[in-house]
C-alpha positions as CSV (number, residue, x, y, z in Angstrom):
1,X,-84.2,-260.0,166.3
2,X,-84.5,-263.5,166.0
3,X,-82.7,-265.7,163.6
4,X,-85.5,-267.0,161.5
5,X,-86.5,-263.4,160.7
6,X,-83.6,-262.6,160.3
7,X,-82.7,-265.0,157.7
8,X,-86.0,-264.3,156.1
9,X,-84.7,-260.1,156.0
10,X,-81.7,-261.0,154.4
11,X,-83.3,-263.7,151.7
12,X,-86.0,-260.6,151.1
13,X,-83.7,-258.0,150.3
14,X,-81.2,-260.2,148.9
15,X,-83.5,-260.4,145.5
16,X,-83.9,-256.9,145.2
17,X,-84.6,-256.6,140.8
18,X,-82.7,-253.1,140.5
19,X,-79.9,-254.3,142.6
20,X,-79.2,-257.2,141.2
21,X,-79.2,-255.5,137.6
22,X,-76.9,-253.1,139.5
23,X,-74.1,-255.7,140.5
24,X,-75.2,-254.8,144.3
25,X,-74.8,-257.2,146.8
26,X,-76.3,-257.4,150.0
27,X,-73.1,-258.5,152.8
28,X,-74.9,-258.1,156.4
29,X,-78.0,-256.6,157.6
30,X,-79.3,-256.0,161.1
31,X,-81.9,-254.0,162.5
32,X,-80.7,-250.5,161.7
33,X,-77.5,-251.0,159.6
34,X,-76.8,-252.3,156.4
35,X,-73.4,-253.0,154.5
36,X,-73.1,-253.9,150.7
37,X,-70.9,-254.0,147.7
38,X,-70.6,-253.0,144.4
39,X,-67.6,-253.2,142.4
40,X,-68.0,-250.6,139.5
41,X,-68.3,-251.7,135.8
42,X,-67.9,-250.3,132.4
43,X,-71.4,-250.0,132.2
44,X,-71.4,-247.4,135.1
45,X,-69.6,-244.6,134.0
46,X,-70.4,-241.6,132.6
47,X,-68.5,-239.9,129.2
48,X,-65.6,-238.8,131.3
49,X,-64.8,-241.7,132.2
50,X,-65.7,-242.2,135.8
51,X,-68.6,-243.7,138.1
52,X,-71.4,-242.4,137.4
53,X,-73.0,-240.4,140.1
54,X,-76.3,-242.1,139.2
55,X,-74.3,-245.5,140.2
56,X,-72.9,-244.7,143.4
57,X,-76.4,-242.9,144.3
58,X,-77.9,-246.0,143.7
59,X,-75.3,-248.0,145.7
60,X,-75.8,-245.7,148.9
61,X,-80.0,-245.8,147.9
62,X,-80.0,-249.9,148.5
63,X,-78.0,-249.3,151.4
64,X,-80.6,-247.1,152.8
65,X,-83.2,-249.3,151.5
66,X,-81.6,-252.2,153.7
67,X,-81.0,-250.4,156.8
68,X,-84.3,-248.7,156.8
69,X,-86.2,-251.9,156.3
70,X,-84.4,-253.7,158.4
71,X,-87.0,-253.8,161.2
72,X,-89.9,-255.6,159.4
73,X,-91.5,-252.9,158.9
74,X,-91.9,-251.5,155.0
75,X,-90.1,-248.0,154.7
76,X,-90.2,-245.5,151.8
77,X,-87.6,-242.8,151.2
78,X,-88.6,-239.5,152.0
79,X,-85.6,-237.5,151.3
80,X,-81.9,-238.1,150.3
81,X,-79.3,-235.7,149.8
82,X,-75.9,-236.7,148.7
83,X,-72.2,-235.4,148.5
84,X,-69.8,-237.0,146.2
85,X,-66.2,-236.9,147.3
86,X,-63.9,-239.0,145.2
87,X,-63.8,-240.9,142.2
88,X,-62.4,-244.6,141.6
89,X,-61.4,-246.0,138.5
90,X,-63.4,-248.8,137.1
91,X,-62.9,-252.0,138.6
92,X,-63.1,-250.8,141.8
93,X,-65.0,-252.0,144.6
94,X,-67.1,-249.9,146.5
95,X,-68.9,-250.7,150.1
96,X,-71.5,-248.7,151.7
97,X,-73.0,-248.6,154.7
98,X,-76.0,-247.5,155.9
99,X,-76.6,-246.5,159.9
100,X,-79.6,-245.7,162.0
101,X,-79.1,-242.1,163.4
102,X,-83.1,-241.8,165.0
103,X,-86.0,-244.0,164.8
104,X,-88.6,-242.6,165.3
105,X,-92.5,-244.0,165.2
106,X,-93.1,-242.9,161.7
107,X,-89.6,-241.5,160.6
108,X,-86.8,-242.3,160.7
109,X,-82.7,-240.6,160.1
110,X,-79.8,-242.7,158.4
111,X,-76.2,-241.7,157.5
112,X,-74.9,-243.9,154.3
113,X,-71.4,-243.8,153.7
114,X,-69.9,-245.2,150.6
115,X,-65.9,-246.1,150.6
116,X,-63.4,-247.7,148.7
117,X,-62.0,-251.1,150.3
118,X,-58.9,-249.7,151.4
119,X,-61.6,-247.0,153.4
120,X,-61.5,-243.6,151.4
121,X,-64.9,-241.9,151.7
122,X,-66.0,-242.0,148.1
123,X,-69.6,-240.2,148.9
124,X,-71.7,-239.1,151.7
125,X,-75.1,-239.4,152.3
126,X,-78.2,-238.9,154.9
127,X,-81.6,-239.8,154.0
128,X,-85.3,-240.0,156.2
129,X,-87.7,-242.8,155.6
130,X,-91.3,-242.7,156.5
131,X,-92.2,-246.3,158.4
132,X,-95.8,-247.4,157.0
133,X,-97.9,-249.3,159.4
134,X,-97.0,-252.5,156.9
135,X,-95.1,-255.2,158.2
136,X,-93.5,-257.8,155.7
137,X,-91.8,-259.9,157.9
138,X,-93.4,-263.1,159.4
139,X,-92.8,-263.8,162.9
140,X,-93.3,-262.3,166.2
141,X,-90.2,-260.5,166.9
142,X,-90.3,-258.9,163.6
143,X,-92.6,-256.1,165.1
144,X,-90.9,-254.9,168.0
145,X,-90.7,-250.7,167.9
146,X,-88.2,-249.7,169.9
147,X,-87.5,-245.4,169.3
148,X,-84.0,-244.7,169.7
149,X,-82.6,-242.4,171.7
């Protein structure tokens, strides 16, 4: 991938509405993977006093989101199931990462892994995307396919 698009990638997804009112933020981003932050707020937990499955969902979602869309190309979640593992007192700060397992012509397989700085697996997560034949990058090597192996 070429530097202007990606530049262009990162500035798209970078003003993502729900993350932004999420505290997310976007570190790195290349075609397949994604990492990003979140450090967790009063305002994301639930009444016992932890994160709030709903927060770290949506943490591991944008990641997914990211990764997914990282080609150019506009994906759209088709499934995500998730496993919660730990939880992290507020304040903490949470990155995930998002992974291409299989890209495929119109599907395609990502792992999400969400951890604490330190690197303790707070929740696990696979999701598929279905790749529309939409592209919203400008440039010519934004529309490569390339099916991995």
């Amino acid at each position: 991938m070429d530097q202007k698009v990606s530049q262009q990638l990162f500035s798209k997804m970078s003003q993502d509405p729900f993350a932004r009112f999420m505290g997310i933020e976007l570190l790195e981003v290349k075609p397949g993977y994604s990492r990003l932050t979140m450090t967790v707020g009063e305002h994301q937990i639930n009444f016992h006093g932890m994160p709030h499955g709903g927060a770290i969902f949506s943490l591991a979602d944008a990641a997914f989101a990211a990764a997914s869309n990282s080609h150019g190309q506009t994906a759209v979640a088709l499934t995500m199931n998730i496993s919660f593992l730990a939880a992290v007192p507020v304040g903490t700060r949470l990155i995930a990462e998002a992974q291409e397992e299989k890209l495929g012509r119109r599907t395609a397989l990502y792992l999400m892994t969400v951890t604490t700085e330190d690197g303790d697996l707070v929740a696990s997560c696979h999701g598929m995307v279905y790749r529309k034949n939409e592209w919203f990058i400008e440039g010519e090597d934004a529309r490569p396919y390339t099916e991995s192996t």
